[in-house]
C-alpha positions in Angstrom: 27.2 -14.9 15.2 30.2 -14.1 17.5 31.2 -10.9 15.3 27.8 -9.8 15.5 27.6 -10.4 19.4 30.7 -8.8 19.9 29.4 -5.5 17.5 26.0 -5.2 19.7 27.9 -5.6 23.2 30.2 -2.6 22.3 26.9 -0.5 20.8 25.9 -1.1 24.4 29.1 -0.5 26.1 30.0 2.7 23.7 26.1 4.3 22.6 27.9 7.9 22.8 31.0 6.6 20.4 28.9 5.2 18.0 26.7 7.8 17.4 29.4 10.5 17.2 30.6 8.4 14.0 27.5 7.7 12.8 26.9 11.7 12.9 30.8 12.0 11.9 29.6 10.0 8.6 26.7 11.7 7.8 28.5 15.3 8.4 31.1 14.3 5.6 28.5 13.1 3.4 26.5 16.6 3.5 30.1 18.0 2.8 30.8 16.2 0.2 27.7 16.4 -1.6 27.5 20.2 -1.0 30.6 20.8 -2.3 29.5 19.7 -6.0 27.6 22.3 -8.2 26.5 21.1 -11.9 25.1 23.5 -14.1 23.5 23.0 -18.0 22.4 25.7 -20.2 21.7 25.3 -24.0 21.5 27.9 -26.7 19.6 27.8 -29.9 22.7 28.5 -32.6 20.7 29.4 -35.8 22.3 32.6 -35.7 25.7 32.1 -34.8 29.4 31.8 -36.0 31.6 31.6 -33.1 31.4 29.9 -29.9 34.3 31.4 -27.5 35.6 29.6 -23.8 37.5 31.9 -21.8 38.5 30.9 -18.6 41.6 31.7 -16.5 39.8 28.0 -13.6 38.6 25.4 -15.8 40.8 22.8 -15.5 39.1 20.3 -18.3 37.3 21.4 -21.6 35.3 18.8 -23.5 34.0 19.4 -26.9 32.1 17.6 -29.4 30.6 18.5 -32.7 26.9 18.0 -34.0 24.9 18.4 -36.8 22.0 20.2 -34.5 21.1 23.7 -34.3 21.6 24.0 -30.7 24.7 25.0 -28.4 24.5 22.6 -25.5 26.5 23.2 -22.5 27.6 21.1 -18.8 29.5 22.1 -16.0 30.7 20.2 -13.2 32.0 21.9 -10.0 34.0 20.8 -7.4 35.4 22.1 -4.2 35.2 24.5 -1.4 33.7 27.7 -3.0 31.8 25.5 -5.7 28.3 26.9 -4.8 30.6 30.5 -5.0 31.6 30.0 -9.1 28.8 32.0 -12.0 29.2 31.0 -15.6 28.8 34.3 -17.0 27.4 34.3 -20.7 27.8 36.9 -23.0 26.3 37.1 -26.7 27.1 39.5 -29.2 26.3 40.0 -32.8 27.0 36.4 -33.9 29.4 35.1 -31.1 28.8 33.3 -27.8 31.1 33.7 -24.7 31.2 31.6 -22.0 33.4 32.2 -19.0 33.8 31.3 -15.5 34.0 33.6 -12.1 32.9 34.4 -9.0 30.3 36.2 -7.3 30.8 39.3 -6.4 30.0 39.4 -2.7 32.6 36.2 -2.7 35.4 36.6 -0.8 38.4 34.4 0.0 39.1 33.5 4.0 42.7 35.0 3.4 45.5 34.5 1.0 47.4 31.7 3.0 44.4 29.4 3.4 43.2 29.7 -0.1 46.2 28.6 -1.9 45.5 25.2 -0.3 41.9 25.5 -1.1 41.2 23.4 -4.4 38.4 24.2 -6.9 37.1 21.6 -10.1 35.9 23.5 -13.3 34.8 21.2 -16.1 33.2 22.1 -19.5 31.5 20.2 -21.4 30.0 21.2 -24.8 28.1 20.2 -27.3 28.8 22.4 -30.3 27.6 22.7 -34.3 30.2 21.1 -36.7 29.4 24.7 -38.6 30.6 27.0 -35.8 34.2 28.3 -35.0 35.6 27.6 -31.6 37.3 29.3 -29.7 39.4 28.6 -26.6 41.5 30.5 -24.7 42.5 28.7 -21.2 45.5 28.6 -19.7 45.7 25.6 -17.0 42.6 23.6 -19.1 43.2 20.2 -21.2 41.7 20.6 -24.3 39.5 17.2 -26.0 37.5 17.3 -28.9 35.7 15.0 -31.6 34.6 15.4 -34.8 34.8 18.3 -37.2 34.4 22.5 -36.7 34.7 25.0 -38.6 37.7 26.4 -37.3 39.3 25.8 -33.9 41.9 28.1 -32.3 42.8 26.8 -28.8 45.6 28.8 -26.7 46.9 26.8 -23.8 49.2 27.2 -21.1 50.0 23.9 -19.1 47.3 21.6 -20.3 47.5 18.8 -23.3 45.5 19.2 -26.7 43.9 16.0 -28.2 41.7 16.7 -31.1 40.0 13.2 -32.4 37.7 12.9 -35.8 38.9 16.3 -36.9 38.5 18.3 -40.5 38.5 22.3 -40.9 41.1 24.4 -40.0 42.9 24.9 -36.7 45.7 26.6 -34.9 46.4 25.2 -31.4 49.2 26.3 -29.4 50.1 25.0 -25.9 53.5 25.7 -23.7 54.0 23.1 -21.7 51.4 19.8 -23.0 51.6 17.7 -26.0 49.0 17.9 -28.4 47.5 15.3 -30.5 45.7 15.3 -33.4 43.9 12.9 -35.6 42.5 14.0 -39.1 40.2 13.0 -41.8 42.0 12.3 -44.9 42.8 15.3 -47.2 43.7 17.8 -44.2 47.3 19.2 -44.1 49.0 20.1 -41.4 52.0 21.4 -40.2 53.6 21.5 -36.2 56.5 23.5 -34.5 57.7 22.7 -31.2 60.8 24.5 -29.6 61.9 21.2 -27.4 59.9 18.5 -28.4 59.6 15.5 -30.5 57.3 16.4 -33.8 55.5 13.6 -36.1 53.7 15.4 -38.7 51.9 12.3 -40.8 49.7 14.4 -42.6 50.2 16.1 -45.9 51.8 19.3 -46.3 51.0 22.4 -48.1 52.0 26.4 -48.5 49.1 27.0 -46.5 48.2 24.0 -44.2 44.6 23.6 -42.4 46.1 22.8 -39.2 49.0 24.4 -37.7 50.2 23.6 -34.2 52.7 24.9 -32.0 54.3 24.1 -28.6 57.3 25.0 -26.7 58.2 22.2 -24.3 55.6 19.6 -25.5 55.2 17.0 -28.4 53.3 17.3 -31.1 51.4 14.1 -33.4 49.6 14.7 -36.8 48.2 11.8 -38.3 45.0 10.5 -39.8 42.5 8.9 -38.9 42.6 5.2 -38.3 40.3 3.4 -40.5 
């Protein structure tokens, strides 16, 4: 009873103070919430072969296989100019591009200002096992699960960690480890210029999965059980 005595006397004493932070509170709320963009778009995949990601912003790719028909895509965006960022989608013949950009009436406040400015792209996908992927992204971390195709991933910075995997694949990142768990009966082979390799899987003249790094390490192995 005394805190809450206390707490009324100084709504009394302060009524201007307390509902500058009340407004205070709300106002970062509205910020907060309007800063967030989520987007979802799906694609009937009957007629395709290749699904590609290309995208210089998304910071973390998600992908998992399915035995469906249907391409089914999520974004989450985060940050200053998230209500600024387009998804443009680009089919041809039998492949699906999905990239990421900006309006084009968007315009940065100046160079100085929005290099401190921070920006959240995250992809999520669900993809046909049937399909080859394809992702191209330099500063993205790479997860999948479950079988493709093929998958070709070409990072920069990010890590690779491919879960549940058979078909063929050729990932390549600079700086990030990559890590890769197969169903029995896949080969594999990895190369990495300063890093630690542990290539369980089986070896062949021409291996399902190759994987390459420069600075990062590299982990082949099956399946647990």
């Amino acid at each position: 009873m005394l805190n809450l005595f206390n707490w009324n006397n100084f709504i009394k004493k302060n009524p201007i103070v307390v509902r500058w932070g009340f407004f205070v509170v709300l106002l970062f709320w509205a910020i907060s919430v309007s800063a967030q963009k989520k987007l979802q778009k799906s694609w009937d995949a009957q007629t395709l072969e290749t699904v590609e990601i290309i995208s210089e912003e998304v910071f973390r790719i998600s992908l998992v296989s399915s035995e469906s028909d249907t391409v089914r895509l999520e974004v989450l965006i985060e940050g200053e100019y998230a209500e600024s960022v387009m998804i443009p989608v680009f089919q041809k013949n039998n492949t699906l591009r999905l990239q990421t950009g900006f309006h084009p009436f968007f315009s940065e406040d100046n160079d100085k200002l929005a290099a401190h400015k921070v920006i959240s792209i995250e992809m999520r996908l669900e993809i046909p096992s049937h399909l080859k992927v394809y992702v191209e992204a330099p500063i993205a971390n790479l997860k999948t699960h479950g079988p493709f195709k093929k998958l070709t991933a070409q990072l920069r910075d990010g890590p690779i960690q491919v879960a549940a995997f058979s078909g063929e694949a050729t990932l390549y990142t600079r700086e990030g480890n990559i890590n890769l768990e197969a169903i029995g009966g896949v080969s594999g082979a990895a190369i990495s210029k300063n890093g630690i390799v542990d290539n369980q899987l089986p070896s062949a003249s021409s291996p399902l999965i190759m994987a390459q790094s420069v600075n990062g390490d590299i982990t082949l192995r099956k399946t647990p059980e």
